[in-house]
N, C-alpha and C positions, 0 to 999 in steps of 0.2 A: 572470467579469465583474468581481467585486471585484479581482483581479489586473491584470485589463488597466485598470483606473480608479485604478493606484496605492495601492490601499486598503490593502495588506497594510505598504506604509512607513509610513503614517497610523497602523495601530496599533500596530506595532515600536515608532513615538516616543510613542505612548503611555502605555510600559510607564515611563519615568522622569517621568509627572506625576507632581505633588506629593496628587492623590488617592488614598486606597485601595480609593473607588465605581469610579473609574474603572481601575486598574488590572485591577480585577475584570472587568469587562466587555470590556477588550480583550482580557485572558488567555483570557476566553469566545471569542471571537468567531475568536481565532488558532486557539484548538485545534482550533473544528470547521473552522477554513479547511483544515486541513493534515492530516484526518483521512483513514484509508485510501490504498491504491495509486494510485488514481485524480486526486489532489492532491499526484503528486510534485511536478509543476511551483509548485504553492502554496510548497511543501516550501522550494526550492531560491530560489523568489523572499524569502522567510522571510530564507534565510540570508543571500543577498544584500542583504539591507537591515540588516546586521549584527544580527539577530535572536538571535541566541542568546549573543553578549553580554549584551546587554540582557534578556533571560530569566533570566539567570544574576544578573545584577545585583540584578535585583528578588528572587530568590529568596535572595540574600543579604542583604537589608535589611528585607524582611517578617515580620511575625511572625503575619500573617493566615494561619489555617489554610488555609483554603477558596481562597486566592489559592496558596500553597504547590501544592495539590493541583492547582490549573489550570494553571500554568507546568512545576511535571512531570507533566500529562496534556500540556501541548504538546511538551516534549521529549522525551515517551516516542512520542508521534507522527511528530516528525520523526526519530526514530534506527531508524524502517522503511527510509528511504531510501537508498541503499547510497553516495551520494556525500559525505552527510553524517555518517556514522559518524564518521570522524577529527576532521570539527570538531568534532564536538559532544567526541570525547575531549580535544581541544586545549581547549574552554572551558569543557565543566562538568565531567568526571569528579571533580576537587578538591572543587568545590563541592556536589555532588550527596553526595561520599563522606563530608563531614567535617561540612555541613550537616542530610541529610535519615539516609544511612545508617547512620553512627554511631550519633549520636543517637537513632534509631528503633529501633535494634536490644535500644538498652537492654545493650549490651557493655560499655561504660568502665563503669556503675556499676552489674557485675551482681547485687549484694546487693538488688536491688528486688525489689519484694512481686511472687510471683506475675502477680496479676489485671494488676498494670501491666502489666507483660511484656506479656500476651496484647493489652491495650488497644493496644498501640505497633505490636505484627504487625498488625494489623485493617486498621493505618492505610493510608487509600488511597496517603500520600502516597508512605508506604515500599513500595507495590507500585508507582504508577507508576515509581518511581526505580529499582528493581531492572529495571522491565521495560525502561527503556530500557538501562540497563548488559547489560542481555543480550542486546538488537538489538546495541549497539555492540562487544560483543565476540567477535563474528565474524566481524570485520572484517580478519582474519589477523593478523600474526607483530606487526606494529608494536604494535597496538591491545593484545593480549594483552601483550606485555613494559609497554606504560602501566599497563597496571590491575593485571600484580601485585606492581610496583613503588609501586602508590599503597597508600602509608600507611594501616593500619587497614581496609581495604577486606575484605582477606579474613577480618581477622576476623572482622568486624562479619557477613557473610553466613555463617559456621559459625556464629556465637553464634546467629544467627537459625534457623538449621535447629535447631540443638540444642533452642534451647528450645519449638520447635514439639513435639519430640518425643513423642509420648505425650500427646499436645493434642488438641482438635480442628481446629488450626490447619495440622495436617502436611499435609494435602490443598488447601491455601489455593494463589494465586496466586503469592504473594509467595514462600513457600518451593519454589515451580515455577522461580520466576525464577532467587531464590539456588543453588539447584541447578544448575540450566541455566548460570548466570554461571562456576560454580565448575568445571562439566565443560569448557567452553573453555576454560578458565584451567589447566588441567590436560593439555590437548594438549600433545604434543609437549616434555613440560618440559627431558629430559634434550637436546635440543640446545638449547634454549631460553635455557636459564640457565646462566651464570655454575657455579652449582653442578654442572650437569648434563656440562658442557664440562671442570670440571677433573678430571673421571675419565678417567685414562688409559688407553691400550690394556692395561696390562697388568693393571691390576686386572679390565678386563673380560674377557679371557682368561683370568684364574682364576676369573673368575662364570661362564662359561661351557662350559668345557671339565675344569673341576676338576682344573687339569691344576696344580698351585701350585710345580712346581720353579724352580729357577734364584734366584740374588740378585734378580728383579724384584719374585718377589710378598713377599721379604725386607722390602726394603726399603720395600714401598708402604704398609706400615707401616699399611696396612688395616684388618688381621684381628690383627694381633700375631702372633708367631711359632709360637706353641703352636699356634694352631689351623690350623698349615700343611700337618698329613699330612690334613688332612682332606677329604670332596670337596666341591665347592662347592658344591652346594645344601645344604650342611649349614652356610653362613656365619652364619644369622642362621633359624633355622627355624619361628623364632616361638615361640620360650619362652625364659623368661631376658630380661633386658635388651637393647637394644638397640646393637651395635656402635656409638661413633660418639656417641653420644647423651646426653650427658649435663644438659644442660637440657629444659625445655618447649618444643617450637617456636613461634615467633611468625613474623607476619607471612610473607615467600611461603614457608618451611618448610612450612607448617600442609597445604598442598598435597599435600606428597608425604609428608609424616610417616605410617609406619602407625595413627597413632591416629587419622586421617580415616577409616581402612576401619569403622570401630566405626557412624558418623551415618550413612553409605552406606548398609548392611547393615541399621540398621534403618527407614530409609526403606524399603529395597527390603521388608521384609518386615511393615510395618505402614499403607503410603500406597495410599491406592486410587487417587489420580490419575496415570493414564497416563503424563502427561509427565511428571513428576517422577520414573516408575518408571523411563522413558528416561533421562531424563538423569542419576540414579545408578548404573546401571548403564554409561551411557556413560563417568562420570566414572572409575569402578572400570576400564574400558576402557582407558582412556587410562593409567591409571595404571598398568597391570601389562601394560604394552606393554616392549618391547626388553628390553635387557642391561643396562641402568641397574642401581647396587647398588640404588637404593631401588624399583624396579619388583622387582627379587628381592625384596627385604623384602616388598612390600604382597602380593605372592602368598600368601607363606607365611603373612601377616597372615588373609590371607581365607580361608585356611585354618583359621588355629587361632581366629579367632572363630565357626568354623563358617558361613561362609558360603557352600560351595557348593552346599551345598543349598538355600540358599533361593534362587541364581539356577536352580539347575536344576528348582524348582517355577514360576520365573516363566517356563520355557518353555512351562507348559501356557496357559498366560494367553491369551486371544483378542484382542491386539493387534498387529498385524503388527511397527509401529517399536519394540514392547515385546521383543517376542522378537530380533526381530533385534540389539539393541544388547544382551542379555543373551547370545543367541549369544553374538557377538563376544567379550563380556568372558571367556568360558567358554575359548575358544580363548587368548585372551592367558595365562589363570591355568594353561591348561594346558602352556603353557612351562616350569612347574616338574613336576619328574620325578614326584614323590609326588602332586600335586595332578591329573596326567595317570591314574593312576592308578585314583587317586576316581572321577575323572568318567568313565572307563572304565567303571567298575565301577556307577553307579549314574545314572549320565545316560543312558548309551547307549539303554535305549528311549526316553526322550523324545525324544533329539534324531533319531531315526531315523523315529519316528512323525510327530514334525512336517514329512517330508518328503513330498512328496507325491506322489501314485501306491497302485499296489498298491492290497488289497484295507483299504482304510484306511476304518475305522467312521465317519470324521468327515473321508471325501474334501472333504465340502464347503467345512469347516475350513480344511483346507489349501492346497484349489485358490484362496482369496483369499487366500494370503499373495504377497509384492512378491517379483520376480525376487531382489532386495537378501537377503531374508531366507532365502532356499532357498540362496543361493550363500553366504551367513553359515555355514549351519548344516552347508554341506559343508565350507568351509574348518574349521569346526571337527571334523568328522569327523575330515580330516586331517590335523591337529594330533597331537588324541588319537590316531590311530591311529599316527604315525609314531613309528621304534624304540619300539613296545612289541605285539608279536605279541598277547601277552592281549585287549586292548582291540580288535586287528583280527578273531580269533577272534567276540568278541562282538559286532561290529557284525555278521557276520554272523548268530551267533545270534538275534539281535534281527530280523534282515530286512532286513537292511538292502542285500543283495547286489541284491535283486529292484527294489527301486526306485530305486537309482541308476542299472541297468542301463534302466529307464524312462523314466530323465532323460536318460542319456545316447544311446538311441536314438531319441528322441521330436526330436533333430536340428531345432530351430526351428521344428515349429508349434505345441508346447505353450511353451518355455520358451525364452529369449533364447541365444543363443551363449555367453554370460558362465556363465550355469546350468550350460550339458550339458558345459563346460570342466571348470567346478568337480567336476561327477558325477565324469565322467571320470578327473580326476587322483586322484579318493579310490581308484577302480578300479583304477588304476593303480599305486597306491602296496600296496593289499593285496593286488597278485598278487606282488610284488616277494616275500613272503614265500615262500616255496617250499613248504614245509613243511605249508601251508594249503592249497596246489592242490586236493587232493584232495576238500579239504571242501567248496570253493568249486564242485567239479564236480557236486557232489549238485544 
């Protein structure tokens, strides 16, 4: 009704009176116009009346707490809308970054007393602002190359995690958002970037095949020449310095640099909130994905800070999107030889147990977990299990032969086509062994 009676341009021109009473009150009035899914259309008439200009405007010229926290409660509102994401990165990301997240994170002037610190996390302002940067950065390939090319942005959301650490603030929203911000921002990086794009084929055929002959891996002038008889998962294995590295990383470095695996890791193993547990482990996902040399790095990283165990404890977790995005991360980290090994060696009943079927003491457990998370945890089977017979062995010791063989006969009325695929292909990959038939016939 207030939309169809032009009311939402009424208080858009609102937002540049010369009142601060009034400013307050239309900021009130926009946010709840534009609140939930039900109010896209409010949403989009919002933007239409040049709305988030003029949000931005005012959040630039206030220094009213309380009006701060209304203008980004409105644009953490409108950045649900999936039409709106790119405007609002086109007109506030700068402002939101350099105005609220900065500043609130307490990063440019980290020598501050403690209790600040904490006082600055609390702030709603600095949660709405994150939470709308985190609607907006899922917004695909455009939106991500925006934000982690904005200046000080990624700092500012590590210094904010970091200093949650060991707080009681780690469980907070705001450090769910910077998390969450930080796992998108982390997708996809090595086509993404610049950085990621000037790695040639050759150096990644000596990361992955350890095969380092010929003048290529000579000359790529990589690794240096000494460490050329070597095999390639031994480039960088996680002790010693770092290839490559001789400053601190700043800015979108901070991303892929292995000293992000350290905030990850102990998020995953000291935050009780769910989401947060998702999107560290998403982000540790993303990041020890492909042939990239610094996805090899973070492996080994998460290696030698000891980190696979603490994602192979969060499989026992009773959160469906928990397990599953920590699956996943398990399958990427076991891309490296050594690290496939481990989780061979000391995952394997979890992840066998979390599958469902058989005579499983916590069928119940497992019967609610999402098609997503069953067909996760097979693909990570098959990870781990490929070239390396040991770990195939074991999955059978563990049980594992009987409940895939469950998944995969149970052919669409227990589980999706996508599932009895996944079963399937693990079955299929441990008969390849030959050698094992026999045991597999027991």
């Amino acid at each position: 009704q207030i939309r169809r009676q032009g009311g939402i341009q009424l208080l858009v021109d609102l937002l540049d009176h010369r009142m601060t009473e009034v400013h307050r009150s239309a900021c009130g009035a926009l946010r709840n116009l534009v609140y939930g899914k039900a109010n896209d259309d409010n949403k989009i008439a919002l933007k239409n009346c040049g709305g988030i200009p003029a949000l931005v405007r005012l959040l630039r010229k206030t220094t009213d707490l309380e009006i701060r926290e209304l203008v980004t409660g409105v644009l953490w509102n409108l950045s649900s809308c999936d039409a709106l994401k790119m405007p609002i990165i086109q007109d506030a990301l700068a402002v939101l970054t350099n105005a609220v997240i900065i500043p609130h994170s307490g990063w440019e002037n980290s020598p501050l007393q403690d209790d600040h610190k904490i006082q600055l996390h609390s702030s709603q302002v600095l949660r709405n602002a994150t939470g709308c940067l985190r609607n907006v950065s899922s917004a695909g390939e455009e939106a991500r190359r925006r934000m982690r090319e904005c200046d000080g942005l990624t700092d500012a959301l590590l210094y904010v995690i970091q200093s949650a650490l060991g707080s009681s603030e780690i469980d907070s929203k705001t450090v769910e958002n910077c998390v969450c911000i930080l796992r998108n921002l982390s997708y996809r990086l090595a086509a993404e970037t610049s950085q990621g794009q000037q790695m040639g084929t050759d150096e990644l055929d000596g990361l992955l095949c350890g095969d380092a002959n010929g003048k290529d891996a000579e000359s790529s002038g990589c690794w240096g020449k000494k460490k050329k008889k070597k095999k390639s998962q031994d480039q960088w294995d996680g002790v010693g310095p770092l290839p490559d590295c001789a400053e601190p990383p700043k800015g979108i470095q901070m991303l892929w640099h292995p000293s992000i695996v350290k905030p990850y890791l102990t998020l995953l193993s000291e935050c009780s909130n769910p989401d947060t547990l998702e999107g560290a482990a998403g982000a540790l996902q993303n990041l020890a994905a492909g042939s990239w040399k610094w996805s090899v790095y973070i492996r080994a990283a998460v290696r030698k800070e000891k980190g696979l165990p603490i994602l192979v404890e969060l499989l026992r977790i009773d959160n469906d999107r928990v397990v599953c995005a920590v699956a996943t991360a398990l399958r990427n980290m076991a891309l490296d030889v050594r690290n496939k090994e481990l989780i061979g060696k000391y995952a394997m009943r979890d992840l066998v147990h979390r599958l469902p079927g058989a005579n499983n003491s916590n069928s119940s457990a497992s019967k609610a977990m999402s098609d997503d998370t069953v067909t996760a945890i097979c693909c990570t089977l098959h990870e781990v299990i490929t070239k390396n017979m040991e770990n195939a062995k074991a999955l059978r010791d563990a049980g594992g032969i009987e409940k895939l063989v469950g998944i995969s006969k149970s052919k669409g009325d227990k589980h999706s086509p996508k599932v009895v695929k996944a079963a399937s292909q693990v079955l299929n990959s441990m008969w390849q062994y030959r050698d094992l038939r026999s045991l597999y016939k027991k």
